[in-house]
C-alpha positions in Angstrom: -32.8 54.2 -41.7 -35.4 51.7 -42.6 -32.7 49.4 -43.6 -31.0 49.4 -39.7 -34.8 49.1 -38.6 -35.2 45.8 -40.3 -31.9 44.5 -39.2 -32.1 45.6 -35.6 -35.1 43.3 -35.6 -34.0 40.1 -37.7 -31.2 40.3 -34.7 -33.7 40.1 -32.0 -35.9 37.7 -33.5 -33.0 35.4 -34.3 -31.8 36.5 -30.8 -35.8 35.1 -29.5 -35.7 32.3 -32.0 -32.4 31.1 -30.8 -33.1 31.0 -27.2 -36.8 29.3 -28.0 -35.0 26.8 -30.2 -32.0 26.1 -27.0 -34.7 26.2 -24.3 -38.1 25.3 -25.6 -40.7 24.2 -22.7 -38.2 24.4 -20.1 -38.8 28.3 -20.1 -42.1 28.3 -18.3 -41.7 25.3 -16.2 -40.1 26.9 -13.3 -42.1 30.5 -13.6 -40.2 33.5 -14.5 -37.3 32.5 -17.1 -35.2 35.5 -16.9 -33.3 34.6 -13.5 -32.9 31.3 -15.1 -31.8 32.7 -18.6 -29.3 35.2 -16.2 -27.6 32.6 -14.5 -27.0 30.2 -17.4 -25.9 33.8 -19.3 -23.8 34.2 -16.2 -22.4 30.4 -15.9 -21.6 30.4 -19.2 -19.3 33.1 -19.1 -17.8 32.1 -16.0 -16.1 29.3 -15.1 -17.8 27.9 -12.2 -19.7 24.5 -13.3 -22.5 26.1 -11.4 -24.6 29.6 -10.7 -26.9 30.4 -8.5 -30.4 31.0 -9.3 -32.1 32.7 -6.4 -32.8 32.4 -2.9 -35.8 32.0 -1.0 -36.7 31.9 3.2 -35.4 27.8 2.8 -33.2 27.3 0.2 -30.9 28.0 -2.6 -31.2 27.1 -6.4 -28.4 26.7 -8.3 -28.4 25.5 -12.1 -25.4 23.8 -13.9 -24.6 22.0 -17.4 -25.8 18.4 -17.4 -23.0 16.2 -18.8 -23.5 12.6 -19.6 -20.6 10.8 -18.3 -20.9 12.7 -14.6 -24.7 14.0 -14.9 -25.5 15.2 -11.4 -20.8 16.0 -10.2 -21.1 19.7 -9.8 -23.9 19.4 -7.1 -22.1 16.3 -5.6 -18.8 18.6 -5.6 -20.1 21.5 -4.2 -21.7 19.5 -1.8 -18.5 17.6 -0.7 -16.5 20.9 -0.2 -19.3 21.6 2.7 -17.9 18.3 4.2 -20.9 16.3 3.4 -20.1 12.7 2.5 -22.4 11.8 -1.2 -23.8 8.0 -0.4 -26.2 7.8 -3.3 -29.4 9.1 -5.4 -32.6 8.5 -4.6 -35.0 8.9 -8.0 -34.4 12.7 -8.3 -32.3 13.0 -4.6 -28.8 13.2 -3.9 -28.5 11.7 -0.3 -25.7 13.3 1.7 -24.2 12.0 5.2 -22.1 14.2 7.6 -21.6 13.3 11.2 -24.2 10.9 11.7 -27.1 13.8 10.2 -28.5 12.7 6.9 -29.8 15.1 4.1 -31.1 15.1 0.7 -30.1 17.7 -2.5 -33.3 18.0 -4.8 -32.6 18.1 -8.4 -34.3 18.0 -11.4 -34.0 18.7 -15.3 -34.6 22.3 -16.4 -33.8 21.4 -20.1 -31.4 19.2 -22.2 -28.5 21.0 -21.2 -29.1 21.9 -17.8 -30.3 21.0 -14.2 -31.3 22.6 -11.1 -30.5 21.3 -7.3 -31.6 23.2 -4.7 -29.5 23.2 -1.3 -31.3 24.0 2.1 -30.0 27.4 3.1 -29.1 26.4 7.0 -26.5 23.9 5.3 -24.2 27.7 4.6 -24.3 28.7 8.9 
């Protein structure tokens, strides 16, 4: 029995060392992790190229992988299938143009291997 104890908890402390190690200061930068942590978990398993975070009153978060050679595509291709034209980044602002209205995607680094974009939430009516 005190065998399973100890290896029940050199799991979850690899488990906690592990996602300290993957995540580092990027897991109190935003405020509570474990939506975060759930949607990578989530995007990760599914095939997507993004997940959403949460929603608030204004807006919607999404989080996807950060790849080098197309670092900000998934938010510029979700964007596009909304019909909104991508004409070029601002420091951390994807500018978008759709008859004649203008509007800007935030994003921003959550860690090494993923970013955040947030999408204002009258854009889905």
């Amino acid at each position: 029995m005190k065998k399973l104890l100890i290896m029940v908890l050199l799991i979850v402390f690899l488990f906690f060392g592990f996602i300290t190690l993957r995540f580092g200061s990027a897991l109190t930068q935003e405020g509570n992790p474990v939506p975060y942590l759930a949607a990578i978990g989530q995007y990760e398993l599914s095939n997507n190229g993004y997940e959403e975070v949460l929603r608030t009153p204004n807006r919607i978060r999404y989080i996807s992988e950060f790849e080098d050679k197309y670092p900000l595509g998934m938010a510029i291709e979700y964007m596009e299938t909304l019909g909104w034209e991508y004409k070029e980044q601002i420091g951390s602002g994807l500018t978008f143009e759709k008859g004649g209205e203008t509007i800007t995607i935030e994003t921003r680094q959550f860690s090494k291997h993923y970013f955040i974009w947030d999408i204002p939430k009258e854009l889905l009516n």
